[in-house]
C-alpha positions as CSV (number, residue, x, y, z in Angstrom):
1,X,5.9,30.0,-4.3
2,X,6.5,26.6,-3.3
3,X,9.1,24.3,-3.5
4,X,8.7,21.0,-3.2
5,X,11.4,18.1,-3.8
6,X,10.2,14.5,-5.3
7,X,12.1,11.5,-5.7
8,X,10.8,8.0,-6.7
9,X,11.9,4.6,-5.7
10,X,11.3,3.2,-9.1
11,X,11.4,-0.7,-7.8
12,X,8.8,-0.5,-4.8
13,X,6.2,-2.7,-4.4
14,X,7.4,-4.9,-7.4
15,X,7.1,-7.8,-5.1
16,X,3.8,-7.5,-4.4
17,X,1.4,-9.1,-6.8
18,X,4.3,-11.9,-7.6
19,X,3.7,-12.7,-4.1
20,X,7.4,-11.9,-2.3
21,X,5.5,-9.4,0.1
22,X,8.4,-6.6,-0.7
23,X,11.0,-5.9,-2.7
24,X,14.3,-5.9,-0.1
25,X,16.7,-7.7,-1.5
26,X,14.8,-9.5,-3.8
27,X,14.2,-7.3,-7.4
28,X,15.9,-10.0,-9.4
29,X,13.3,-12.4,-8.1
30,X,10.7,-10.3,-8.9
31,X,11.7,-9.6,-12.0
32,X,12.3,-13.2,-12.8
33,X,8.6,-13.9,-11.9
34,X,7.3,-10.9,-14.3
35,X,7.3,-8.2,-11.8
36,X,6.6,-4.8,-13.3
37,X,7.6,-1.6,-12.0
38,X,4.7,0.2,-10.2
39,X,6.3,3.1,-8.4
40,X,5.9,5.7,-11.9
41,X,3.0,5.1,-12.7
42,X,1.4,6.3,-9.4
43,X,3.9,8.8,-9.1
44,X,2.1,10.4,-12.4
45,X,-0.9,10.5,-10.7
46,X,0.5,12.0,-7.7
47,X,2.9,14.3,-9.6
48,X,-0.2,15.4,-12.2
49,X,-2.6,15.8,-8.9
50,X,0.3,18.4,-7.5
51,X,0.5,20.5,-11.0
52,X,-3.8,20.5,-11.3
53,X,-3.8,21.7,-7.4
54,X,-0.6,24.3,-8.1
55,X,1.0,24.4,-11.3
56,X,3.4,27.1,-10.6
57,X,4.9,25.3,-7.5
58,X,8.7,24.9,-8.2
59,X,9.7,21.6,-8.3
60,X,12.8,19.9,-7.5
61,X,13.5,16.3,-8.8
62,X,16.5,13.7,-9.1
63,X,17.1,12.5,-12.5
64,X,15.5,9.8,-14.9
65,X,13.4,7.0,-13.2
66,X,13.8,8.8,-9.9
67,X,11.4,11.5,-10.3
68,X,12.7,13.8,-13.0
69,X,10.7,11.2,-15.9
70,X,7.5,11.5,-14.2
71,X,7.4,15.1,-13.4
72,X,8.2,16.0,-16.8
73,X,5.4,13.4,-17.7
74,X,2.5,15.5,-15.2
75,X,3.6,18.4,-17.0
76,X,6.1,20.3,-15.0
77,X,9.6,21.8,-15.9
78,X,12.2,20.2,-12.9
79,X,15.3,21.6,-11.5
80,X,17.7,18.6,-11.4
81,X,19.4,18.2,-8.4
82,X,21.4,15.2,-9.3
83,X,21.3,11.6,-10.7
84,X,21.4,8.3,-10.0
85,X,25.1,6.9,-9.1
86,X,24.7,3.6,-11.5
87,X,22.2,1.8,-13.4
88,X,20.0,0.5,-10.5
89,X,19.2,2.7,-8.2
90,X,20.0,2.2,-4.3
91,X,19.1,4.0,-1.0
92,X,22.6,5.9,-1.0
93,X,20.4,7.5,-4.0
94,X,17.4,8.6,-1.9
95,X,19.8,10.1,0.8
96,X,21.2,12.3,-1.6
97,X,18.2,13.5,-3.2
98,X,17.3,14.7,0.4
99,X,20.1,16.2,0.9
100,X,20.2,18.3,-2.3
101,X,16.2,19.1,-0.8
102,X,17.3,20.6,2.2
103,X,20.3,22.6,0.2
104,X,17.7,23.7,-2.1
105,X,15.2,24.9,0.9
106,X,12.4,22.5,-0.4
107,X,9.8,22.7,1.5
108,X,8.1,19.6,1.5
109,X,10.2,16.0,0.3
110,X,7.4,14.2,-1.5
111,X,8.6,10.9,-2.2
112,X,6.9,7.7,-3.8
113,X,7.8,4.1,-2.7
114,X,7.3,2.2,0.7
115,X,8.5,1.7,4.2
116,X,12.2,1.2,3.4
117,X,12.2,4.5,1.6
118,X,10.1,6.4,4.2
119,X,13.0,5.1,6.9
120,X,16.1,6.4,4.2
121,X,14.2,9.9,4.0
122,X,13.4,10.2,7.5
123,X,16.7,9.0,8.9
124,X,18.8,11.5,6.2
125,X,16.5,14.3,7.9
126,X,17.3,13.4,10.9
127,X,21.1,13.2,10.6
128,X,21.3,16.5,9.2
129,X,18.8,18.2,11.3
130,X,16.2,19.1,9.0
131,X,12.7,20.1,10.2
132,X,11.8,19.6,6.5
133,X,8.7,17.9,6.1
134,X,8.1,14.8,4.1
135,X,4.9,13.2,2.3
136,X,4.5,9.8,1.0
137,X,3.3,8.2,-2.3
138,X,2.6,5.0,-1.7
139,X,4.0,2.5,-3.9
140,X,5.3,-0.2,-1.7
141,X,3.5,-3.5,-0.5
142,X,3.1,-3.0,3.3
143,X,3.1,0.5,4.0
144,X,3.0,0.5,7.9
145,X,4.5,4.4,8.7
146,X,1.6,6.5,9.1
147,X,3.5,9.0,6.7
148,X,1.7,8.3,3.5
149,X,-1.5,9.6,1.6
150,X,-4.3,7.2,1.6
151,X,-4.0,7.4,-2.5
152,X,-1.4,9.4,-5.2
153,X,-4.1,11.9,-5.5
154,X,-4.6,12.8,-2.2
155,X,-0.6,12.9,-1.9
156,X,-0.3,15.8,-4.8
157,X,-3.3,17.6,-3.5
158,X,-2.1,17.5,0.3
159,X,1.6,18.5,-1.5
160,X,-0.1,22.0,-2.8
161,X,-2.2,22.9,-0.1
162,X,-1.0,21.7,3.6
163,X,-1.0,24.5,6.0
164,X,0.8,22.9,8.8
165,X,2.8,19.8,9.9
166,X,2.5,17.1,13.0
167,X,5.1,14.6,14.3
168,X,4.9,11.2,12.5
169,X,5.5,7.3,13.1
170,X,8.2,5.7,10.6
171,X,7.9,2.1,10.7
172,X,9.7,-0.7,8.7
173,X,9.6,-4.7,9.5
174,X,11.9,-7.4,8.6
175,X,10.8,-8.6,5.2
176,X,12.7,-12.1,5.7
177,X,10.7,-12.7,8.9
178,X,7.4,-11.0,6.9
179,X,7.9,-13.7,4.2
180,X,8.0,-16.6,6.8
181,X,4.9,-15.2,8.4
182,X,6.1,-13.1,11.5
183,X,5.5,-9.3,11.8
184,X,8.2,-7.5,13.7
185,X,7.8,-3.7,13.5
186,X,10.1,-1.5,14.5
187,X,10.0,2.4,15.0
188,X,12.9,3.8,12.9
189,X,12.0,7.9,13.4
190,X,9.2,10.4,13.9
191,X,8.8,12.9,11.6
192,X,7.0,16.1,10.1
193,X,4.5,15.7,8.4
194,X,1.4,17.8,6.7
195,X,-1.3,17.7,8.8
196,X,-4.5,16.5,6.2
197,X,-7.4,14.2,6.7
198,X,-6.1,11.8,3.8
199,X,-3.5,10.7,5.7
200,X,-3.5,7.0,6.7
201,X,-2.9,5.8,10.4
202,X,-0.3,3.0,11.8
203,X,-0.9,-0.5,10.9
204,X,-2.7,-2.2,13.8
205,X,-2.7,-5.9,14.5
206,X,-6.0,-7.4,14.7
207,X,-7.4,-8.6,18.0
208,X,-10.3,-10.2,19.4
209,X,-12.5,-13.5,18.6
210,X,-13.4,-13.6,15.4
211,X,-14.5,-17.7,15.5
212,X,-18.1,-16.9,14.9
213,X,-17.6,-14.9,12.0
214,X,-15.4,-17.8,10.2
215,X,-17.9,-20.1,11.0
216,X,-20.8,-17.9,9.4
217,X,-18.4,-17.4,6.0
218,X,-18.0,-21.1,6.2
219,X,-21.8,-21.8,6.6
220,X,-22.3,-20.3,3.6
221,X,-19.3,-22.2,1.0
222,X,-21.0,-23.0,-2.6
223,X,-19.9,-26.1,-4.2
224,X,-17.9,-25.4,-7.3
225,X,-16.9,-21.8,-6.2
226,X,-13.7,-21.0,-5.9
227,X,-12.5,-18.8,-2.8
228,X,-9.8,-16.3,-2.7
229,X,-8.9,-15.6,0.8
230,X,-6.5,-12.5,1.7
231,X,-3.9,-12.5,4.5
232,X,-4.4,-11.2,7.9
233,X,-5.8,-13.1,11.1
234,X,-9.1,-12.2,10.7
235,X,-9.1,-13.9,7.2
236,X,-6.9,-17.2,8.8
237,X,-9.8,-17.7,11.6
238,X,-11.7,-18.5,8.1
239,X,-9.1,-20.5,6.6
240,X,-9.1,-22.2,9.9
241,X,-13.1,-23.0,9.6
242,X,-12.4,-23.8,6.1
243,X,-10.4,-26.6,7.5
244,X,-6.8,-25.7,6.4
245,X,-3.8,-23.2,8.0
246,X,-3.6,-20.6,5.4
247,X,-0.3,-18.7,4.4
248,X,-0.8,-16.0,7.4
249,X,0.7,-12.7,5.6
250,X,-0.1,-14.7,1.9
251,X,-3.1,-15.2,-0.4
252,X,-4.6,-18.9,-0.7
253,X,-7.2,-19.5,-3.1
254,X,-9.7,-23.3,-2.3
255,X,-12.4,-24.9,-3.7
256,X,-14.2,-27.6,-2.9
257,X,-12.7,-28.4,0.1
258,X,-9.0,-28.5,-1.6
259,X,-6.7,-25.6,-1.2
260,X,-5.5,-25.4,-4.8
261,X,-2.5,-22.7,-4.6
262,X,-0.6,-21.3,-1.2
263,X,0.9,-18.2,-0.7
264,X,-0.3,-17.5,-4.7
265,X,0.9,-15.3,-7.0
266,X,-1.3,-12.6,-9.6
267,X,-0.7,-14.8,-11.8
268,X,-1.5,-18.4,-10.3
269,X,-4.5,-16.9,-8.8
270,X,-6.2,-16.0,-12.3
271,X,-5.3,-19.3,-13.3
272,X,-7.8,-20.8,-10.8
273,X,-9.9,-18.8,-10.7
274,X,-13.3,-20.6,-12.5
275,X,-17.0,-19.0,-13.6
276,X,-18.2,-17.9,-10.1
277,X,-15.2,-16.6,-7.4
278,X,-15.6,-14.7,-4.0
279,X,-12.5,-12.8,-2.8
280,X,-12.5,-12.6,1.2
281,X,-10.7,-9.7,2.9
282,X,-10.6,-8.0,6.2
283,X,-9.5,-4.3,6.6
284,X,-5.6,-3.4,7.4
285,X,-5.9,-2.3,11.2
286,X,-6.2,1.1,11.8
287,X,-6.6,1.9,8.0
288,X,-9.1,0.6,6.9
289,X,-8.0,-0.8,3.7
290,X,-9.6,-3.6,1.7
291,X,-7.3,-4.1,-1.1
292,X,-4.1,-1.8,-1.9
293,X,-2.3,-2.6,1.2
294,X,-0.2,-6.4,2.3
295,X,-2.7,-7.8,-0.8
296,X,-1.6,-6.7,-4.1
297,X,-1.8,-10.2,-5.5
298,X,-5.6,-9.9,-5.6
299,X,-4.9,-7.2,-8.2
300,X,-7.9,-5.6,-10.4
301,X,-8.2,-8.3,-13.0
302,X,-9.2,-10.5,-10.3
303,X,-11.6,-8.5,-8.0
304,X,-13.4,-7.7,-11.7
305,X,-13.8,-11.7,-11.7
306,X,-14.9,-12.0,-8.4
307,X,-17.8,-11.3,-5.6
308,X,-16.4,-9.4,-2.5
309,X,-16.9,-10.7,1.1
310,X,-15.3,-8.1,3.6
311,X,-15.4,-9.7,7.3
312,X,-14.1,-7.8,10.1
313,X,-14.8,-7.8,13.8
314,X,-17.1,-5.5,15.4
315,X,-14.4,-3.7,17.1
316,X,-12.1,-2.6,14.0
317,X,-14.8,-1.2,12.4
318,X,-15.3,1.1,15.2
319,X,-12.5,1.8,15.0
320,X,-11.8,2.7,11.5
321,X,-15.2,4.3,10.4
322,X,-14.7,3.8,7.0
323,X,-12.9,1.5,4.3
324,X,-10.9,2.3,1.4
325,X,-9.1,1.0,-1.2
326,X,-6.5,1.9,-3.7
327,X,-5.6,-0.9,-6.5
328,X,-4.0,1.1,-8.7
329,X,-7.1,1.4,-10.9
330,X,-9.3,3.9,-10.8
331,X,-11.9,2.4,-12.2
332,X,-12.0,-0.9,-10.3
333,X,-11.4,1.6,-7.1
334,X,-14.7,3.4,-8.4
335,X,-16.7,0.7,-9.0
336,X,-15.7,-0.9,-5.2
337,X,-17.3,2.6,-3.7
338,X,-19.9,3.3,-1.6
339,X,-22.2,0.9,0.7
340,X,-20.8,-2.6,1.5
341,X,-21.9,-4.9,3.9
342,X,-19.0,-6.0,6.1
343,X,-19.9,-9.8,8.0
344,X,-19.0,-9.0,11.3
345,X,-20.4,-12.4,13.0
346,X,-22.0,-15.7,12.2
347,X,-25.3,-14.1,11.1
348,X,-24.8,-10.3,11.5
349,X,-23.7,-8.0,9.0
350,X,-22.9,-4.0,9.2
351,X,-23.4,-1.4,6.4
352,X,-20.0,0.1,5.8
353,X,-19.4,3.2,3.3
354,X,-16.1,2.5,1.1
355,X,-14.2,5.4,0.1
């Protein structure tokens, strides 16, 4: 039988679709601007996956909101191995859960939340010499550690039925300097980790001339349309046609030659948005997401208000083969799937499957 411990950072991604690009530092913010948790509710769907896949694996959780509340919720019967140390939760937390993992023999750490608490599990493994492999949920808003399941789902089902494990990147970034614009990754650890085709690769930066394709988006502008437009410098060669610098890691939303919110919100964005709305996006490097990853503020009640333009350069869609997404509802998620076309210069287009 096996064991498998799960612990959930119950804040991550919070600061997503309130437009604080994480959560480091910043819950109270969050909160303030009517951030709602978003960690349990994919851990369900991770945690329910697991049980469908192998409902007599033994499971191992820490208590309340970090994991032992939604495991009950999917179905199973945890084994506490401890509880959180005060009412908010903190990465002293995480460590110990992993430790009391490795005590217990687990045999897989499956944990839900984003790069911050991919770098607490990893480094605790590493200080105490575990070869304990670990799986992420993710939850957060960047998700750049190529340790995570493309979706919950594919998290639980890799959870039940991974055969073996590979080495790992874990990245994190500076979420002050991600805020002002600037990415600066850094490789905290390598890792174990299940070896499964629903895995998602390192964040890539973009390269290459994308001028031509801008141009072509901007050929095409309809008076009285409003325009969401998604971060990423594929997206900013666009904003730059449009004839504005965009928020580089934010979402803008323009119409009519005005840019009428920077950097916006969930919230500000639906309350532009007018009768006809195209949201622009550009896959996540190596990934190939469309929405789920960096862009939570274009959550699902505004892609279900809006057309979709996905522009990316030849080149990264070579390299990816495929998009996906993962909003966090399955039926938006359904309804984005299958055959796109992706613009990939002024005039050219390329039929894309979306998965």
């Amino acid at each position: 039988m096996r064991t498998i411990g799960v612990v959930v950072n119950p804040i991550a991604g919070m600061g997503g679709r309130v437009g604080l690009k994480g959560t480091d530092g910043v819950v109270e913010e969050a909160r303030r601007r009517g951030a709602e948790p978003r960690a349990p509710g994919r851990a369900r769907k991770a945690f329910r996956a697991l049980r469908d896949a192998d409902p007599d694996v033994r499971v191992l959780a820490y208590g309340g909101r970090m994991g032992a509340d939604e495991a009950r919720d999917a179905g199973f019967d945890p084994e506490i191995v401890g509880t959180p140390a005060g009412d908010e939760t903190t990465a002293a937390d995480t460590r110990a859960a992993v430790a009391a993992f490795v005590d217990a023999d687990a045999d897989l750490v499956l944990f839900v939340g984003g790069d911050g608490t991919a770098v607490d599990i990893a480094e605790t493994l590493n200080d105490l010499g575990a070869e304990t492999p670990m799986l992420g949920v993710p939850a957060g808003v960047k998700v750049y550690s190529s340790v995570f399941a493309v979706r919950p789902e594919a998290a639980g089902r890799i959870a039940a039925s991974f055969e073996r494990t590979e080495g790992r990147e874990v990245n994190d970034i500076d979420e002050d300097a991600y805020r002002e614009g600037e990415v600066r990754a850094e490789l905290k650890a390598v890792v174990e980790v299940p070896v499964a085709e629903q895995l998602q690769s390192s964040k890539q930066l973009a390269g290459g001339t994308v001028e031509a394709l801008a141009e072509g988006v901007a050929d095409g502008v309809e008076e009285g349309v409003t325009y969401v437009l998604g971060p990423g410098s594929t997206v900013g060669a666009v904003k730059e046609a449009f004839g504005f610098s965009g928020s580089p890691l934010g979402v803008d939303v323009w119409r009519d030659g005005e840019v009428l919110v920077r950097d916006a919100t969930e919230d500000e964005i639906l309350a532009h948005l007018g009768e006809e709305n195209v949201v622009v996006v550009s896959p996540i490097g190596g990934q190939g997401f469309v929405f789920g990853r960096g862009n939570h503020q274009i959550s699902p009640a505004v892609i279900r208000r809006s057309e979709l333009e996905v522009v990316a350069s030849r080149r990264k869609l070579d390299d990816i083969g495929a998009l996906r997404v993962d909003t966090g509802d399955e039926d938006v998620d359904e309804s984005l799937r299958g055959w796109t076309q992706v613009r990939t210069g002024r005039f050219e287009r390329r039929l894309v499957k979306v998965v």
